[in-house]
C-alpha positions in Angstrom: 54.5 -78.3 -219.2 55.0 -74.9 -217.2 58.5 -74.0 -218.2 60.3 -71.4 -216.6 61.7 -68.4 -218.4 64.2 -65.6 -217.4 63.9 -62.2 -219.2 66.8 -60.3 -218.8 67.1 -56.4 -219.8 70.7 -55.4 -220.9 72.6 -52.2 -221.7 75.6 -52.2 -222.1 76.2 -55.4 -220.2 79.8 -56.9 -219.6 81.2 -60.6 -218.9 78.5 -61.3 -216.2 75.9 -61.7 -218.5 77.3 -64.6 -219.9 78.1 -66.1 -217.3 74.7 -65.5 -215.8 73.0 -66.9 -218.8 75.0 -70.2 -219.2 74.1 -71.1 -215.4 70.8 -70.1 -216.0 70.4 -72.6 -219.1 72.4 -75.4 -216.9 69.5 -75.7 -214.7 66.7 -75.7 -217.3 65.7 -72.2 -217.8 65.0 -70.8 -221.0 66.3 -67.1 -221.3 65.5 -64.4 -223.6 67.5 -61.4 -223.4 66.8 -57.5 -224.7 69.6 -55.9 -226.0 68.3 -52.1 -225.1 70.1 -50.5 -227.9 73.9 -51.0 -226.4 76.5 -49.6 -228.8 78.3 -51.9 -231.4 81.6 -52.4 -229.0 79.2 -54.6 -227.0 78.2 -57.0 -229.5 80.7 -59.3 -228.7 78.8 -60.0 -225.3 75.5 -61.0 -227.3 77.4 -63.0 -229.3 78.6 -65.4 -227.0 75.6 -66.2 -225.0 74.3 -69.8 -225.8 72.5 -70.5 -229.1 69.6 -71.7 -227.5 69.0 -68.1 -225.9 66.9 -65.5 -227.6 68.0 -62.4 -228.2 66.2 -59.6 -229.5 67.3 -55.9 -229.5 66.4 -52.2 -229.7 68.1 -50.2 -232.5 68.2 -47.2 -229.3 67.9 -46.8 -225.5 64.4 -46.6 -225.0 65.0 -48.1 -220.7 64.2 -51.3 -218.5 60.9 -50.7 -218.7 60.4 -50.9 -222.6 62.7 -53.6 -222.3 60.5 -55.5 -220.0 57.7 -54.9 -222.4 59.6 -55.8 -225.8 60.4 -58.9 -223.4 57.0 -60.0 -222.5 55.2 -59.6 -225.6 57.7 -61.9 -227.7 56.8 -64.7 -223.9 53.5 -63.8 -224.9 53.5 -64.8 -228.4 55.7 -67.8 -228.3 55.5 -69.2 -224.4 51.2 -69.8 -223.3 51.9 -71.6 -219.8 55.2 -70.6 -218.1 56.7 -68.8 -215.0 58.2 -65.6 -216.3 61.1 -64.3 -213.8 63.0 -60.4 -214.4 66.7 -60.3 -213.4 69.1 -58.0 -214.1 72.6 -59.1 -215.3 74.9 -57.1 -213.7 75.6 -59.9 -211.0 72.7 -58.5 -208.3 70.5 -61.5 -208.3 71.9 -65.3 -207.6 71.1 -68.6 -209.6 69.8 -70.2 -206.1 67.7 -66.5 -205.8 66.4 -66.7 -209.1 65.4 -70.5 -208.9 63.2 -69.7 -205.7 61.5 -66.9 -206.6 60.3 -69.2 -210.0 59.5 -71.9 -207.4 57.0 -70.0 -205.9 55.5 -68.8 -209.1 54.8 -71.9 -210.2 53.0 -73.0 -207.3 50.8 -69.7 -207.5 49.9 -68.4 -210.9 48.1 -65.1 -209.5 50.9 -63.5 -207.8 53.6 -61.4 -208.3 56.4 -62.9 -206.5 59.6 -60.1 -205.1 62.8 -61.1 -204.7 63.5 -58.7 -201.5 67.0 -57.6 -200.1 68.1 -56.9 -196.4 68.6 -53.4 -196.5 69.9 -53.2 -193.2 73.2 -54.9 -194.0 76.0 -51.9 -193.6 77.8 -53.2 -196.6 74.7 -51.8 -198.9 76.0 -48.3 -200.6 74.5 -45.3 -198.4 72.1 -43.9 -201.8 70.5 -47.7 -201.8 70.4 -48.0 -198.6 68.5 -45.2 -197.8 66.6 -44.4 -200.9 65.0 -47.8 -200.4 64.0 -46.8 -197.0 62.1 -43.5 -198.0 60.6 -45.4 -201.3 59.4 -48.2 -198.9 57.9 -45.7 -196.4 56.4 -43.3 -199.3 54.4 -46.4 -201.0 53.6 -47.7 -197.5 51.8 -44.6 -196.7 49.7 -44.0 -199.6 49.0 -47.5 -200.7 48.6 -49.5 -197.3 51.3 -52.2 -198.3 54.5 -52.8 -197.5 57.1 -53.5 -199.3 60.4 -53.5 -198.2 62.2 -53.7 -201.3 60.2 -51.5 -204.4 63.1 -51.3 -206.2 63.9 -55.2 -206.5 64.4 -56.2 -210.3 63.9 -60.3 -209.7 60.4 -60.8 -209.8 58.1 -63.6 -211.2 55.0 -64.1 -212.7 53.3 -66.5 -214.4 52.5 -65.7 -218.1 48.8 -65.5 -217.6 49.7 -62.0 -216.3 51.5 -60.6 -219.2 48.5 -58.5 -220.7 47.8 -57.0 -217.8 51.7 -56.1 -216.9 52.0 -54.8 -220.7 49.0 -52.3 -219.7 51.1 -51.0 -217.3 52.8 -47.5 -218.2 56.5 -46.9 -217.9 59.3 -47.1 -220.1 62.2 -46.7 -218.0 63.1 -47.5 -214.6 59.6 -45.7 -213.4 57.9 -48.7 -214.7 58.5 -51.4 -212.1 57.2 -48.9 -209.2 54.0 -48.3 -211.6 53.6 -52.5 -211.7 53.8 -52.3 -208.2 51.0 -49.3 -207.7 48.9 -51.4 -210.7 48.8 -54.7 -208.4 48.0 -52.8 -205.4 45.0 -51.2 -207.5 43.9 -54.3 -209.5 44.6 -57.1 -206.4 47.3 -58.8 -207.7 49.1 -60.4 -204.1 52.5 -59.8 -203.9 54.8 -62.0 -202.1 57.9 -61.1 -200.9 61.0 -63.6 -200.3 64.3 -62.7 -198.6 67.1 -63.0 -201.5 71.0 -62.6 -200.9 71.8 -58.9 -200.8 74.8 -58.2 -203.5 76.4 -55.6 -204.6 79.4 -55.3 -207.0 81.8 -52.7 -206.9 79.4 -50.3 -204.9 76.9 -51.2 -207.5 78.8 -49.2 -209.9 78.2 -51.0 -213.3 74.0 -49.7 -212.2 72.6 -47.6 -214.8 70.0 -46.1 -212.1 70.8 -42.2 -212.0 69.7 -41.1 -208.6 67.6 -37.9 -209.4 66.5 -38.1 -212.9 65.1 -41.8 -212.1 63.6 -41.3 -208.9 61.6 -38.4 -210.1 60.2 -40.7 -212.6 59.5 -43.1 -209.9 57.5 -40.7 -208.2 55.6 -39.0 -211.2 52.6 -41.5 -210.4 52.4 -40.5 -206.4 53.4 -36.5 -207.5 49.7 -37.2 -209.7 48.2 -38.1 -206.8 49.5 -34.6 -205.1 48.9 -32.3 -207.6 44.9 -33.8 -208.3 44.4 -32.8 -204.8 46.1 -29.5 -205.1 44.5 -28.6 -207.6 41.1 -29.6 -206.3 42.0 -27.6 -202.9 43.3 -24.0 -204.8 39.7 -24.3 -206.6 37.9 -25.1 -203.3 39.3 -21.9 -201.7 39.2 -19.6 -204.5 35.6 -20.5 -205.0 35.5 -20.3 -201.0 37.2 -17.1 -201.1 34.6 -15.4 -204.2 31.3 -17.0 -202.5 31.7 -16.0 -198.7 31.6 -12.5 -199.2 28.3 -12.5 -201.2 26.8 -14.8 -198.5 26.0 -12.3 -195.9 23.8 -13.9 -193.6 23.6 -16.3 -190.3 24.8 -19.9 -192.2 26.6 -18.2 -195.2 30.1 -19.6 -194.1 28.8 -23.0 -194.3 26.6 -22.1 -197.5 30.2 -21.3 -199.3 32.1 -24.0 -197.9 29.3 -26.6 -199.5 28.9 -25.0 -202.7 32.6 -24.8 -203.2 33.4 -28.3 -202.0 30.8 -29.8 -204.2 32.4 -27.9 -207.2 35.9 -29.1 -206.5 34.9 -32.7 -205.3 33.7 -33.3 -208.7 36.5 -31.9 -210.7 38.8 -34.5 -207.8 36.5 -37.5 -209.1 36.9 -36.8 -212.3 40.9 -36.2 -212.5 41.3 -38.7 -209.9 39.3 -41.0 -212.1 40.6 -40.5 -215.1 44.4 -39.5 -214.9 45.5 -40.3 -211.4 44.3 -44.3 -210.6 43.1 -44.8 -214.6 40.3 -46.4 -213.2 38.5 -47.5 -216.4 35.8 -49.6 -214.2 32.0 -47.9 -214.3 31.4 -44.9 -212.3 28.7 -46.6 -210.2 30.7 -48.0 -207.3 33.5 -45.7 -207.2 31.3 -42.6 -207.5 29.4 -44.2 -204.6 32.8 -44.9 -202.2 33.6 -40.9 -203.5 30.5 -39.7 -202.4 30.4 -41.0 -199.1 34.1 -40.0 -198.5 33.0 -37.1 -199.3 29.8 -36.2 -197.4 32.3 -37.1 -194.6 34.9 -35.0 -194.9 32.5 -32.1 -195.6 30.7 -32.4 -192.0 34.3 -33.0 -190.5 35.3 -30.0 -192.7 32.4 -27.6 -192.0 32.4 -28.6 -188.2 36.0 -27.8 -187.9 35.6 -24.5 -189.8 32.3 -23.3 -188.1 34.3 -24.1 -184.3 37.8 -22.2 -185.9 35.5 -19.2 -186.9 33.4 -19.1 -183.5 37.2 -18.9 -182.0 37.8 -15.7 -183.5 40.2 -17.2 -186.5 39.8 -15.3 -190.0 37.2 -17.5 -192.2 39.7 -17.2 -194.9 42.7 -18.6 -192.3 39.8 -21.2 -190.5 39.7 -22.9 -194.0 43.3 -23.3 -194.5 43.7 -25.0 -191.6 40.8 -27.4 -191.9 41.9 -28.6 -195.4 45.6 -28.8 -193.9 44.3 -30.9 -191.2 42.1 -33.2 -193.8 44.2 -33.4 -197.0 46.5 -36.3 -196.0 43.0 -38.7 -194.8 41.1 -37.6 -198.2 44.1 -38.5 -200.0 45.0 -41.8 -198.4 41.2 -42.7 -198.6 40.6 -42.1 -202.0 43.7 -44.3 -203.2 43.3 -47.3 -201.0 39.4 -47.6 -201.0 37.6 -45.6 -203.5 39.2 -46.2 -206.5 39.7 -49.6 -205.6 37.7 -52.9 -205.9 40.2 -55.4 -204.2 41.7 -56.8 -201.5 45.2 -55.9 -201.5 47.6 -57.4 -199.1 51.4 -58.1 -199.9 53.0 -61.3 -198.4 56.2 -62.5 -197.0 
């Protein structure tokens, strides 16, 4: 029997946990709460959640994301063939939202189901409101998929997918935008469905901190950026060292292809291996790189050749070219070449 479980993350919870747990048991779902190392004064909440909930518990803070994990692993062990669903406690997500988003895990076991808020209503606090919107439109841009809520906390998967969420780095609030990047990269659908939109007190019992988390959400697209920074300052310099020395008709394209092949391979490589983790053989991906590649070099060398024949600076010509090629290299390489799957994201 597929059994639905609710895994709920907790720090320094209050009364609505409870509450939220009791309902939750009244309709048949098993719930297993992490206590994520809340101080002793809140033992009293843990304590009166039903007996028939599990409750296991960090010793310190170590964030949602580790919760999530210590979570999983004990629905691993104990739980083979079950919906898992993710809510917070703090009063965000309703019984009748968390019973649909289950609903539709059950009914497909290789999807990640989002519960997704209206983030147009005007009661949503202004830093929500329109940190959502810029998050939406960031991951929009460099994945391909849109998702209108990437910060949602109610989601549901089927337990089959529990290894492969545990592979997923993060331990704090960075992690859920990291699941989201991981099921873009590995093909894992996501299907979106419209939940009520709440928010209690302004959404001030949230232990989200503005900048310090949303730099951490960011960290994995900032490692997209700097790879290709660091690629680019090595193409130039070695643009910059080789032109010189090539004084003869062709020598400006010489340089650029010489340096281009030098810091295409170190991109490959970092993009490879720290960027997308992309632990699949070389054979295809190298392949998808290569041809990107080729591409952008006879887009790049035609673009510097026609800038130089205008009279621009070599050195000038070939800032501008990469400026006007760096956001298509980029977006390439993370939807297509370091990816196998069809990626799509439903609602």
């Amino acid at each position: 029997m597929c059994i639905t479980t609710a895994l709920i993350p907790s720090y320094c919870p209050d009364e609505t946990l409870v509450h939220l747990v009791k309902e939750l048991e009244e309709h048949n779902v098993h719930c297993v709460a992490v206590n994520d190392g809340s101080s002793k004064e809140y033992d009293h909440i843990f304590d009166q959640l039903p007996k028939s909930t599990v409750v296991l518990k960090h010793e310190t803070n170590k964030g949602k994301g580790a919760a999530l994990k210590t979570g999983m692993k004990y629905i691993h062990q104990n739980i083979r063939d079950g919906v898992v669903v993710t809510c917070d406690g703090d009063g965000q997500h309703l019984i009748k939202d968390i019973l649909k988003i289950a609903e539709e895990a059950h009914y497909n076991h290789e999807v990640l189901v989002l519960g997704v808020r209206d983030f147009h209503d005007e009661g949503i606090p202004a830093r929500s409101r329109y940190g959502n919107q810029l998050t939406e439109k960031v991951f929009q841009i460099f994945t391909g998929v849109h998702i209108s809520d990437t910060q949602t906390g109610l989601r549901a998967f089927h337990s089959s997918l529990i290894p492969e969420f545990l592979s997923v780095e993060g331990e704090r609030y960075e992690y859920e935008m990291n699941q989201l990047l991981f099921c873009t990269r590995t093909g894992i659908d996501m299907v979106q469905i419209p939940i009520t939109t709440v928010y209690e007190g302004n959404n001030e019992v949230s232990h989200f901190h503005v900048f310090r988390d949303s730099f951490r959400i960011y960290a994995q697209i900032l490692k997209f950026s700097l790879s290709s920074l660091l690629s680019f300052v090595i193409d130039v310099v070695l643009f910059g060292i080789l032109n010189p020395l090539f004084a003869f008709e062709g020598g400006i394209a010489a340089a650029n292809v010489i340096a281009r092949v030098f810091s295409a391979s170190f991109n490959y490589e970092l993009n490879r291996s720290t960027v997308f983790n992309d632990h699949t053989g070389r054979r295809q991906s190298f392949l998808r790189y290569f041809i990107l590649a080729a591409f952008i070099l006879l887009c790049n060398t035609c673009i510097l050749y026609l800038l130089s024949r205008a009279g621009i600076k070599a050195l000038y010509a070939k800032l501008m070219t990469e400026a006007c090629l760096f956001v298509f290299s980029f977006i390439i390489q993370n939807r297509y070449v370091f990816n196998n799957s069809q990626r799509k994201a439903e609602i």
